[in-house]
LUMMAR-499899 format. One record per residue (C-alpha): residue in one letter; x, y, z. Coordinates in steps of 0.25 Angstrom, whole numbers, plus 2048, in hexadecimal, padded with zeros to 3 digits. Each point is the difference from the previous one (the first is absolute). Layout:
REM LUMMAR-499899
residu, px, py, pz
a, X, Y, Z
...
//
This chain:
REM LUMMAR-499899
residu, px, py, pz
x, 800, 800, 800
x, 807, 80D, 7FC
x, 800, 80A, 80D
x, 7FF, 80E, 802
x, 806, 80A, 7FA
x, 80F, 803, 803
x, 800, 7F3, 806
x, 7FD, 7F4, 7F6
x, 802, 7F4, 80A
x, 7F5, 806, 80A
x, 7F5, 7F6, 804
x, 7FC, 80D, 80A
x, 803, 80E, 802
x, 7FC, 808, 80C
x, 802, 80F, 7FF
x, 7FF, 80A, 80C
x, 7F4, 7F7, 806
x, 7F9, 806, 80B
x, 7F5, 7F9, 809
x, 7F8, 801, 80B
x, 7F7, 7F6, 807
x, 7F6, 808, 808
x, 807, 80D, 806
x, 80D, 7FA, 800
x, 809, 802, 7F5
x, 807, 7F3, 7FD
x, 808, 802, 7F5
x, 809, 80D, 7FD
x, 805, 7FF, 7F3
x, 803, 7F2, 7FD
x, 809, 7FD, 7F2
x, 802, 7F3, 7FD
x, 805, 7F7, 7F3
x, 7FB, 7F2, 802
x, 80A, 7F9, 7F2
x, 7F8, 7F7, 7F6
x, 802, 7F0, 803
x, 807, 801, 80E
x, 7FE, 800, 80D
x, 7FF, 80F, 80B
x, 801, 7FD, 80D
x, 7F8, 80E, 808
x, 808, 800, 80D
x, 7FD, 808, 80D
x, 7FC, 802, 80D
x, 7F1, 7FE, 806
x, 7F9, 80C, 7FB
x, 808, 804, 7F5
x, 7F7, 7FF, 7F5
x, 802, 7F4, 7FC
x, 7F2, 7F9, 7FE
x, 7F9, 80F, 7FD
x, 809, 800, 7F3
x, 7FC, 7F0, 7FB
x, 7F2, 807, 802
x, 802, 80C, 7FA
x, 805, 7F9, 7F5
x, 7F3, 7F7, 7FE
x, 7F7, 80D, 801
x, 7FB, 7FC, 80F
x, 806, 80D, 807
x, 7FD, 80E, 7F9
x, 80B, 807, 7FA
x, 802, 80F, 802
x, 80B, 803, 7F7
x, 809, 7F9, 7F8
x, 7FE, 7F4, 7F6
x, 801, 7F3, 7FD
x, 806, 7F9, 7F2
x, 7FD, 7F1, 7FE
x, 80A, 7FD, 7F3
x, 7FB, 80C, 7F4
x, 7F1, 803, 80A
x, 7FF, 80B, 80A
x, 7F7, 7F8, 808
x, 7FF, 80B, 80B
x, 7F2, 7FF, 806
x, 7F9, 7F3, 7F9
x, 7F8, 7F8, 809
x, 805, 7F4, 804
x, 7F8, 7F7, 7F5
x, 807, 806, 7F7
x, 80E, 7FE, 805
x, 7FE, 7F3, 803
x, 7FB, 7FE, 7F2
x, 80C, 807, 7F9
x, 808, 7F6, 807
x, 805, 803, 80E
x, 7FD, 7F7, 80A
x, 800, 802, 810
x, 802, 7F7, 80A
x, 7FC, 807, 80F
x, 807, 7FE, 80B
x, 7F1, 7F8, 806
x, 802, 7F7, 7F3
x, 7F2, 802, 7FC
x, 7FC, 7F2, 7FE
x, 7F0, 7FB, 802
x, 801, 7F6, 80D
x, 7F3, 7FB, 7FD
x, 804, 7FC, 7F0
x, 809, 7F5, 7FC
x, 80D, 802, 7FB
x, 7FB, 7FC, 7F2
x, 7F4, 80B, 801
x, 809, 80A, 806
x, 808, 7FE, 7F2
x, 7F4, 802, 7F7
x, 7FC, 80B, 806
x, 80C, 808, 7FE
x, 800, 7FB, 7F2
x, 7F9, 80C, 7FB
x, 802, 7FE, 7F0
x, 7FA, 7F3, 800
x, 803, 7F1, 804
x, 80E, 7FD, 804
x, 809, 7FE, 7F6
x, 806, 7F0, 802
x, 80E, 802, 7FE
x, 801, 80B, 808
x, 7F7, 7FA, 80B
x, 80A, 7F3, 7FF
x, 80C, 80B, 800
x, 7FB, 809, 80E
x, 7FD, 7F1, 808
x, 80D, 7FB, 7FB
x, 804, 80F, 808
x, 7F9, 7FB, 80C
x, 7FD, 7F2, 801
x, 7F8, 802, 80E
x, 7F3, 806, 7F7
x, 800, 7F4, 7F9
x, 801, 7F7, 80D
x, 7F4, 808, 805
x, 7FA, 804, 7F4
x, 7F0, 7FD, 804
x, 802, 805, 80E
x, 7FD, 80C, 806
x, 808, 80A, 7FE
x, 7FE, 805, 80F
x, 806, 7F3, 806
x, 80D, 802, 7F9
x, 80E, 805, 807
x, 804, 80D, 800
x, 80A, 7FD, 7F6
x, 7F6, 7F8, 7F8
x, 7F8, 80B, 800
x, 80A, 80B, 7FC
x, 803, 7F5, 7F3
x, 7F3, 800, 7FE
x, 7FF, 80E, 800
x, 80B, 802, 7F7
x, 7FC, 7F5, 7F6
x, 7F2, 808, 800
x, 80A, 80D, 7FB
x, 806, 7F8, 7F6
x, 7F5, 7F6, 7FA
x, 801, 809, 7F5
x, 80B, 808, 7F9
x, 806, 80D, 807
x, 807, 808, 7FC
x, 803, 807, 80F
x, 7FF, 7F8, 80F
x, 7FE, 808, 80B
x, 802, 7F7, 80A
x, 7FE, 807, 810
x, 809, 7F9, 80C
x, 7FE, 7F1, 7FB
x, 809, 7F9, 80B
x, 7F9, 807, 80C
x, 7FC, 7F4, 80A
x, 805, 7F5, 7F8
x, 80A, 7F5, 806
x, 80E, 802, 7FB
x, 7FD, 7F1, 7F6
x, 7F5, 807, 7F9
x, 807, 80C, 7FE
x, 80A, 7F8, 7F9
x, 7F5, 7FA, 7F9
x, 7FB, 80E, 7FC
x, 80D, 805, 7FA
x, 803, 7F4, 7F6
x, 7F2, 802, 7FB
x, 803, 811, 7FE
x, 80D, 7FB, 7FB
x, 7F9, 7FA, 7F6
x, 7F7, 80A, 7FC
x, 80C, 809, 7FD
x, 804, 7F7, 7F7
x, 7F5, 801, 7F8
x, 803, 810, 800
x, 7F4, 804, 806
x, 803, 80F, 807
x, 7FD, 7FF, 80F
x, 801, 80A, 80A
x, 801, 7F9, 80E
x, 7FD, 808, 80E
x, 807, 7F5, 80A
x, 807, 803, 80F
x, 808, 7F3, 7FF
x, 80D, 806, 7FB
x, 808, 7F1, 7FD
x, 7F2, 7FD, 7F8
x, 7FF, 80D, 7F7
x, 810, 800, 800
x, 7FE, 7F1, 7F9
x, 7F7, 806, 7F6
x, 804, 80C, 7FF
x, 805, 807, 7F2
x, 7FD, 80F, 804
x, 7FC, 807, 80B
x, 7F9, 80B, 806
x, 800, 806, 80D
x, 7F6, 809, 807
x, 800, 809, 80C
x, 7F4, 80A, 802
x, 7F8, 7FF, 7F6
x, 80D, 800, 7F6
x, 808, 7F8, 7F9
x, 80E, 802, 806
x, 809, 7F5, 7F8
x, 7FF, 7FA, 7F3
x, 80C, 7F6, 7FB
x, 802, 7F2, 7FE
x, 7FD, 7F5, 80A
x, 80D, 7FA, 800
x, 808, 80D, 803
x, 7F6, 801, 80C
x, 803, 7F1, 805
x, 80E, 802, 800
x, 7FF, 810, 807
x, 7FF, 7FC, 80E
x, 802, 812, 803
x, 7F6, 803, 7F6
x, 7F6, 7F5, 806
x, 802, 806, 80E
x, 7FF, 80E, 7FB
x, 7F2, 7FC, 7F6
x, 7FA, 7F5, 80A
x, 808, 7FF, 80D
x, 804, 7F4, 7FC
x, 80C, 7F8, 7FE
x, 803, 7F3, 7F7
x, 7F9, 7F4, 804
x, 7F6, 806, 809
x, 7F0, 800, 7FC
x, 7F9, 80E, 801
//
């Protein structure tokens, strides 16, 4: 997909985004380049902005200024609907998932240009073999990390362009978190762009090929991951963090 201009490899472009949720003003100019077919990591401290900026970007907080660029469309002020549609899905941090459907239901639903393409079912439950194990149950008696696979297999049923994926990890046991990175692993390799929100630091460092970090409502670092991973001053100095530690 070509990007935005000045910047052909854009999946995303944020320019000078401002946001509020309520009174409070959440977000104080936020820039940000999300590359086409890798994986951003959005680092920061709890109420930085974070969350607010994945919503933001799926049209579920109101902007005030600034705009929005999804490859050649300003999509600055769309509902929702219509992102999804264009191809940007969103994984919450509450996973979203029906409890009281079945995992197979759960699918369909979220299926929204028809039935299931075969292939591509066979593909996302070769991704995460637990929703085949527990296909016809429901959803709501699944683990958490069976749940946050179903909620990203709901994300991905069909083509993306864009994953916007918020704080997958929180609450799983260290196995499935292992679990959770083979599977995004593999996502990236079939170049889909992904912009992940994640506090676990040796998870999104694992993943990671950029990386952007917030602090009040800005983004106060962009660079690559890997010359993060290997700055234990500059992770102190971003995230009060050192090498080896989870945020």
């Amino acid at each position: 997909m070509s990007g935005a201009s000045g910047n052909p490899r854009a999946a995303l472009t944020l320019s000078g985004i401002h946001a509020n949720i309520d009174q409070y003003h959440i977000l104080e100019g936020v820039d940000l380049v999300v590359p086409a077919g890798e994986l951003t990591v959005l680092l920061g401290r709890n109420g930085a902005g974070k969350s607010t900026t994945l919503r933001t970007i799926m049209g579920l907080t109101t902007i005030k200024a600034g705009r929005v660029r999804f490859g050649d469309h300003d999509i600055t002020g769309w509902p929702t609907p219509r992102i999804a549609r264009a191809g940007i899905a969103f994984v919450p941090e509450h996973m979203g998932v029906f409890g009281q459907l079945t995992v197979r239901e759960n699918l369909v639903l979220a299926a929204i240009n028809g039935p299931m393409d075969e292939d591509r079912l066979a593909w996302l439950l070769d991704l995460f073999p637990p929703l085949k194990k527990f296909w016809d149950r429901p959803a709501g008696n699944l683990s958490g990390g069976q749940k946050q696979m179903l909620a990203i297999g709901r994300a991905v049923i069909e083509p993306r362009q864009l994953l916007l994926i918020d704080e997958p990890t929180k609450g799983l046991a260290p196995a499935i978190i292992n679990d959770l990175a083979d599977a995004l692993e593999q996502l990236k390799a079939e170049k889909v762009s992904i912009l992940l929100v994640e506090q676990n630091f040796n998870f999104s460092r694992r993943l990671g090929q950029s990386v952007a970090v917030m602090n009040d409502g800005r983004v106060v670092h962009t660079g690559s991951m890997a010359e993060l991973a290997t700055d234990d001053a500059l992770q102190h100095r971003l995230l009060g963090l050192g090498l080896g530690a989870h945020q």
